[in-house]
C-alpha positions in Angstrom: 7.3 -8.7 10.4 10.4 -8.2 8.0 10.2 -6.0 5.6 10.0 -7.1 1.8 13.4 -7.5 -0.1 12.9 -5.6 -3.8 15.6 -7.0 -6.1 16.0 -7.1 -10.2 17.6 -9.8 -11.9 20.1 -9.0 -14.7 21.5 -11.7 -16.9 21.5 -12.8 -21.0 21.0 -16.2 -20.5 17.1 -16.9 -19.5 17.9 -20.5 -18.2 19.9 -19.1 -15.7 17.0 -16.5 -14.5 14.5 -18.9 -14.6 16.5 -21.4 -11.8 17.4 -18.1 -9.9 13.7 -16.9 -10.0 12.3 -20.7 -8.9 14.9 -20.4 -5.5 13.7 -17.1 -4.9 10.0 -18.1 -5.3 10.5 -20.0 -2.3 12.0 -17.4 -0.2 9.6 -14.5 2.2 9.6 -11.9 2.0 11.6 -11.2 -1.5 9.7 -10.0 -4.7 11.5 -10.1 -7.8 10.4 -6.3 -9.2 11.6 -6.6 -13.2 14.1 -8.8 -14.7 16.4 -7.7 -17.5 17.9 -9.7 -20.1 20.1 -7.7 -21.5 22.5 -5.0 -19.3 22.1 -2.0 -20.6 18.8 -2.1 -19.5 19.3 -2.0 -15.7 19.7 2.1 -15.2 16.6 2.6 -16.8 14.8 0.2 -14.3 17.2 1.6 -11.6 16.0 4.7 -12.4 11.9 4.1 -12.0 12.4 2.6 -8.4 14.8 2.1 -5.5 15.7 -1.7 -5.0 17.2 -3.6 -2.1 19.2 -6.1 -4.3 20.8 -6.5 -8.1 21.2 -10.0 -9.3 24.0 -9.5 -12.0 25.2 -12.9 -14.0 28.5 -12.1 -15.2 29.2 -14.9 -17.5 27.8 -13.7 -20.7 30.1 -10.9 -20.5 32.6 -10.8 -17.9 33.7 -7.3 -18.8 30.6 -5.6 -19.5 28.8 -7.6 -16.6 31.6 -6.1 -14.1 31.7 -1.9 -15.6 27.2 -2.6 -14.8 28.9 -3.7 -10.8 30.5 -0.3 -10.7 27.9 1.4 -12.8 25.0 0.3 -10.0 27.4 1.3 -7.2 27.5 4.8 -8.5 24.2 5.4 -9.4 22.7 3.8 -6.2 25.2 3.2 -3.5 22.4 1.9 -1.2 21.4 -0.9 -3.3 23.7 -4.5 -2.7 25.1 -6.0 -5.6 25.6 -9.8 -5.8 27.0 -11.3 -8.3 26.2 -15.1 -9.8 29.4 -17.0 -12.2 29.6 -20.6 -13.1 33.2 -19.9 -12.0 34.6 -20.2 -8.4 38.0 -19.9 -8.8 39.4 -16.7 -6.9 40.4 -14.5 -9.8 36.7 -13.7 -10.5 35.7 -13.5 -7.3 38.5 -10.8 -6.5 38.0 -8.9 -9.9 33.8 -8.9 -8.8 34.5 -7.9 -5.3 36.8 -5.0 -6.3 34.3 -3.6 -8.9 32.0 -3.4 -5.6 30.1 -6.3 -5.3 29.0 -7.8 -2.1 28.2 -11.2 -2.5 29.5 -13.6 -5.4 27.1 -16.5 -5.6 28.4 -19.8 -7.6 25.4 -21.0 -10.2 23.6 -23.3 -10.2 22.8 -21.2 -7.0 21.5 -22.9 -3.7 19.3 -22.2 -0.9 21.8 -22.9 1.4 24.4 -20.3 -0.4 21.2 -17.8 -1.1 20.0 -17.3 2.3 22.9 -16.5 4.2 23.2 -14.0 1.5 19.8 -12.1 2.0 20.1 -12.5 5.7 23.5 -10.1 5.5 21.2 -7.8 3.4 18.5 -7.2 6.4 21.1 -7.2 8.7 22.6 -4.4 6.9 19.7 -2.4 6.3 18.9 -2.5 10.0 22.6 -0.9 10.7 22.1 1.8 8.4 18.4 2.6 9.6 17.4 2.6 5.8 13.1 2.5 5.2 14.0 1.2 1.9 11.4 -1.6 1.6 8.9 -0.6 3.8 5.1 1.3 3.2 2.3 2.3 5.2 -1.3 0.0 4.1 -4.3 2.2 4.8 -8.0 0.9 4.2 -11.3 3.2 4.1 -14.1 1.8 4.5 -18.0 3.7 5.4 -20.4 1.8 8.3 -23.1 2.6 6.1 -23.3 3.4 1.8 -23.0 6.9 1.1 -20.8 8.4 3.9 -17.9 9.4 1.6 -15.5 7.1 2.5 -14.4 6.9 -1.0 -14.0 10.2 -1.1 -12.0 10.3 1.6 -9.8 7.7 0.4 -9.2 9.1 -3.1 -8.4 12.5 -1.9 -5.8 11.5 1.2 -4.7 9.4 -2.1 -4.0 12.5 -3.7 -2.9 14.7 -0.9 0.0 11.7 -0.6 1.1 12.0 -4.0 1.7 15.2 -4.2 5.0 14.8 -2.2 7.6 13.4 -5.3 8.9 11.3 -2.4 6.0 9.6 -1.5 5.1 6.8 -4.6 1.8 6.0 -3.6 -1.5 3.3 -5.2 -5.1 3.4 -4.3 -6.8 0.0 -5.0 -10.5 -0.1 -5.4 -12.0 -2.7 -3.4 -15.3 -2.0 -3.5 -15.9 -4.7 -6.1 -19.4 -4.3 -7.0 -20.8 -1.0 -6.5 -16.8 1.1 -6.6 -16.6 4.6 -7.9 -13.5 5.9 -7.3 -12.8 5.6 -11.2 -15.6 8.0 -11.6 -13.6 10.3 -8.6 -10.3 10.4 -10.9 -12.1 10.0 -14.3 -9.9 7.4 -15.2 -10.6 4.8 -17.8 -8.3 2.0 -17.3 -7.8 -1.6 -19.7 -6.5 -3.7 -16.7 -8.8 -4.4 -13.6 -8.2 -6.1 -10.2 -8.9 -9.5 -11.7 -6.5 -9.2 -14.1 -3.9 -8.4 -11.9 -5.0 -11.4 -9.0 -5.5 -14.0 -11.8 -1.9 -13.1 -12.8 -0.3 -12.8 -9.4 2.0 -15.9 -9.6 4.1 -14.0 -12.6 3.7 -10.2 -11.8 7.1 -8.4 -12.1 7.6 -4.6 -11.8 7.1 -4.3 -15.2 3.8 -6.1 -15.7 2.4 -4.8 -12.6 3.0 -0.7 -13.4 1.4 -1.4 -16.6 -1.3 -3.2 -14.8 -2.2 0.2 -13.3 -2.8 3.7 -14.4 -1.7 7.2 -13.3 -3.7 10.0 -12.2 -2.0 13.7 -12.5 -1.9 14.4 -9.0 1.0 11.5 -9.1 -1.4 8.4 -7.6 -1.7 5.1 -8.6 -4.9 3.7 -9.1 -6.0 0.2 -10.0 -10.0 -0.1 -10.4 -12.4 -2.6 -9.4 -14.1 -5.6 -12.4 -15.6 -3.9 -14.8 -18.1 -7.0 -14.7 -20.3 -8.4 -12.0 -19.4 -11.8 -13.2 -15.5 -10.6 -12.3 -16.1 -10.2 -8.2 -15.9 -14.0 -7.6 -12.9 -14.2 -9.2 -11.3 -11.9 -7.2 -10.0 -14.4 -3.7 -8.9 -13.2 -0.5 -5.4 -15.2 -0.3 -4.7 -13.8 -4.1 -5.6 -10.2 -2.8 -3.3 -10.7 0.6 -0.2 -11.8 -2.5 -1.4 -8.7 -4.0 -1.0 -6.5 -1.3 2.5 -7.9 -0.7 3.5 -7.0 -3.6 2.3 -3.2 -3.7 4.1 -3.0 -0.1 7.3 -3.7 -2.5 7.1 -0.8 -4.7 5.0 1.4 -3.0 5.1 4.0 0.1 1.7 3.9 0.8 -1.4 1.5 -0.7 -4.7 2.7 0.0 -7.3 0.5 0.3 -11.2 1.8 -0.9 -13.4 -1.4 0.9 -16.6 -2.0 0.5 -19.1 -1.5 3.3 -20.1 -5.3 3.0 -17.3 -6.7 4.8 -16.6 -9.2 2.3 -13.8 -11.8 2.7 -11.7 -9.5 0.7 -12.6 -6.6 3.4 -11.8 -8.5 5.8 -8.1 -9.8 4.3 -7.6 -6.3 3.1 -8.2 -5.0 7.3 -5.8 -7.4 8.5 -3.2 -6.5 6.1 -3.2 -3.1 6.9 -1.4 -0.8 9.2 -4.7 1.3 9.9 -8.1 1.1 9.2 -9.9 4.5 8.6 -14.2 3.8 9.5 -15.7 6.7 8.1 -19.7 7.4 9.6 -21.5 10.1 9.9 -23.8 12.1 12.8 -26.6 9.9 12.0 -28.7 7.4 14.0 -27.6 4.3 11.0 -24.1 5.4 11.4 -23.8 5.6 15.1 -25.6 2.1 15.4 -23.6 0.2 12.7 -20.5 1.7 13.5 -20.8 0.8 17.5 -22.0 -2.6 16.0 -19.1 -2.5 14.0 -16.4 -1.7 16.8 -18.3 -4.4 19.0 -17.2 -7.2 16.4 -13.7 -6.0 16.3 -13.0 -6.6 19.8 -10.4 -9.7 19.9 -9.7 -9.5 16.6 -5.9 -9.7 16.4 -5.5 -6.1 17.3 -7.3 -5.2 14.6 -9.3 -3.3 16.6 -6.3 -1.2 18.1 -5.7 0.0 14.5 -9.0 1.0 13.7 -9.8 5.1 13.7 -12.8 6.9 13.6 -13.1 9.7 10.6 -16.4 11.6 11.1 -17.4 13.2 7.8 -19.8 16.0 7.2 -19.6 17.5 10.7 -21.9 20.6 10.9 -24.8 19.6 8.1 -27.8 20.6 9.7 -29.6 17.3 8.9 -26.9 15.5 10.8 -28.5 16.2 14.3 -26.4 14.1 17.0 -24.0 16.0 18.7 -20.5 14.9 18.2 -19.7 14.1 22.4 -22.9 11.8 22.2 -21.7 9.7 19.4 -18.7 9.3 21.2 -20.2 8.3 24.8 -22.4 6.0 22.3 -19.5 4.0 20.6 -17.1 3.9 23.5 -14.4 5.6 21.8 -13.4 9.2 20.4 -13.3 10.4 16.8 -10.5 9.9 15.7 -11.0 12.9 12.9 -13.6 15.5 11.8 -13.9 16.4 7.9 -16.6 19.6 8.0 -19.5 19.4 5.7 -19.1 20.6 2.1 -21.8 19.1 -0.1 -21.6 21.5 -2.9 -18.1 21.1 -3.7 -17.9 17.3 -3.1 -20.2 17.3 -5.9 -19.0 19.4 -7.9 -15.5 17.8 -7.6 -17.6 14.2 -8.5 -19.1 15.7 -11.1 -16.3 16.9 -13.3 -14.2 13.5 -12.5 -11.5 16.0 -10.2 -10.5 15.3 -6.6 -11.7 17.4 -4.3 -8.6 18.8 -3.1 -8.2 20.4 -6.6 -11.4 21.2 -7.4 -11.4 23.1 -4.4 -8.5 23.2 -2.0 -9.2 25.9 -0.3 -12.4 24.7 1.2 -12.6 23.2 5.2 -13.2 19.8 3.8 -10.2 19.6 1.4 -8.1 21.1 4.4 -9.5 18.9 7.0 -8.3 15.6 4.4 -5.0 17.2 3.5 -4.4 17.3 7.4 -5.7 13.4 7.3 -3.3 12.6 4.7 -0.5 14.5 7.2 -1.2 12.5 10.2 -1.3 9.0 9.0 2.4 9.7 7.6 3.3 10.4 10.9 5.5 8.2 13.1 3.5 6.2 15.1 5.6 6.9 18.5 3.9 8.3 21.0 0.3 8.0 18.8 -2.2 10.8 17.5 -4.2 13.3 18.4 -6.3 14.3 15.6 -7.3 17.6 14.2 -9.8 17.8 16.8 -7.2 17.4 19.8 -8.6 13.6 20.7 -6.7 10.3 21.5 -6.8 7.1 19.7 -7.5 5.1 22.8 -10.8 4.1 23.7 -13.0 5.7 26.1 -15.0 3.9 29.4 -18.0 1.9 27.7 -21.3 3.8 29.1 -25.0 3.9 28.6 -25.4 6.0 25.7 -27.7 6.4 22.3 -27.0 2.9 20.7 -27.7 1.4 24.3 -31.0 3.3 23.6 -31.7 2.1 20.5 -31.2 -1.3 20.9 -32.7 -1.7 24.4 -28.9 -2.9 25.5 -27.6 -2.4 29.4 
């Protein structure tokens, strides 16, 4: 799949952006991030986010339009520059080239003419091994309520952010019954549903001001406020979504819903690895082999699934770890010890748990997490707990038990 081409759009006259923007519509995978309509306000754009392309019109003003060519190639000599002129005789084109743009594009701008033009950009980006474009989608999602899997996605969240490198969102998608506002103890004016009901006009702009900012550096876009919001919220809108965050972000984290909804589901196949938090409990153990089961021939869905066990070690949680795994088929992927008290404590007072209290064996265990899925994926991982990713010879264990199954 090819990664998303980011690129701002800089040029007075609005006719002009508008055609440009309805031949890029057409065009995957671009995303137009901001558009500016005057030039001086490209370094301030330039300087919230990295971009794959500028769009600069030049024929407003010439001069000013080509010192912005140079300007950009100073300030971020990764990004290409093309240029778009009504004009095509070869004076412009030399005096654009030789303030450092790389493609001069004659308006009214054509498919044809545009495509060729993108294609040298991917091309190039390959050569030079740049990431620039690319992100890691992660969803969380519990076999049963109450297992912490929103926990665990709002504090690998946060254990993400805290690199300035890293520019990362957590979406919640557990549309009816989602806390992980109450996690943050954010109070936000924009929802998911306004941002899917707006998805055919999001820029870069309209969609960080659709979000809000936690202090630990994460991005966090809550669930509908209202009941009556959830059906508004569509799986094909949410996939457009996604896209979109893929373009601006390093990592989106995805809290689901333990109702496999439509949206579960589209958000699961959009993402690079699914974490299924459970617990050492007969519900868990059952739902969760259930769970696997159903995943089997799904796309290779099941191939990106892992297995976060949480609360290892509470004394209530009686079945023994090696069990769970005979019973599933697979190994855990990773263990997170109990620590009850401070979970709640860190709920409580609206604060992650990984500042409320970092020191503890579950805020280590997920700042480990957090480590490992921003690992390369060569060669695969082992876990905190030294096990593989791969699954494990099917055999007669405790769900074959419970359910009376060969």
């Amino acid at each position: 799949m090819q990664s998303v081409l980011r690129m701002v759009l800089v040029d007075p006259c609005s006719m002009t952006r508008e055609d440009l923007k309805r031949i890029l519509a057409g065009m995957d995978p671009v995303w137009v991030e901001a558009e500016c309509g005057h030039y001086d306000e490209l370094a301030e754009i330039l300087s919230q986010t990295g971009v794959d392309i500028v769009i600069i019109g030049i024929d407003s003003d010439p001069a000013r339009a080509l010192e912005l060519v140079a300007e950009v190639g100073r300030l971020s000599p990764q990004t290409r520059i093309f240029v778009t002129s009504s004009l095509s005789e070869s004076g412009p084109i030399l005096q654009a080239m030789r303030a450092g743009a790389h493609e001069y594009l004659t308006t009214p701008i054509q498919m044809e003419d545009m495509l060729p033009a993108l294609d040298r950009v991917r091309q190039a980006t390959n050569r030079n091994g740049s990431t620039t474009g690319s992100s890691k989608v992660i969803s969380v999602t519990g076999v049963v309520g109450g297992v912490g899997s929103t926990c665990v996605a709002v504090n690998a969240g946060c254990s993400l952010a805290a690199d300035p490198n890293r520019r990362v969102v957590l979406v919640d998608l557990d549309l009816v019954m989602g806390d992980a506002d109450v996690c943050l103890d954010l109070v936000h004016s924009y929802t998911l549903t306004d941002v899917v009901e707006n998805i055919s006009r999001l820029d870069f702009t309209l969609l960080k001001r659709s979000l809000v900012q936690h202090k630990s550096g994460l991005w966090f876009l809550p669930h509908p406020c209202n009941l009556t919001d959830v059906t508004r919220v569509h799986a094909d809108s949410l996939k457009r979504l996604i896209g979109l965050l893929k373009a601006t972000f390093t990592h989106v984290i995805l809290n689901l819903s333990n109702g496999f909804r439509d949206t579960d589901i589209a958000a699961m196949e959009t993402s690079d690895t699914v974490l299924m938090v459970a617990q050492l409990d007969v519900s868990c153990i059952r739902n969760l082999g259930r769970l696997l089961k159903a995943l089997e021939g799904s796309n290779g869905l099941l191939d990106r699934t892992k297995v976060v066990m949480n609360r290892v070690g509470a004394k209530e949680l009686s079945i023994p770890l090696e069990k769970a795994e005979e019973t599933i088929g697979r190994e855990v992927y990773w263990q997170i010890p109990n620590d009850w008290q401070s979970t709640m404590a860190a709920r409580t007072a609206g604060v992650p748990l990984i500042v409320h209290a970092p020191k503890s064996k579950a805020s280590q265990a997920i700042a480990k997490l957090a480590i490992d899925l921003d690992a390369p994926a060569e060669g695969g991982s082992t876990g905190n707990n030294g096990n593989s990713n791969g699954s494990a010879p099917k055999r007669r264990g405790l769900l074959a038990m419970l359910t009376g199954s060969a």
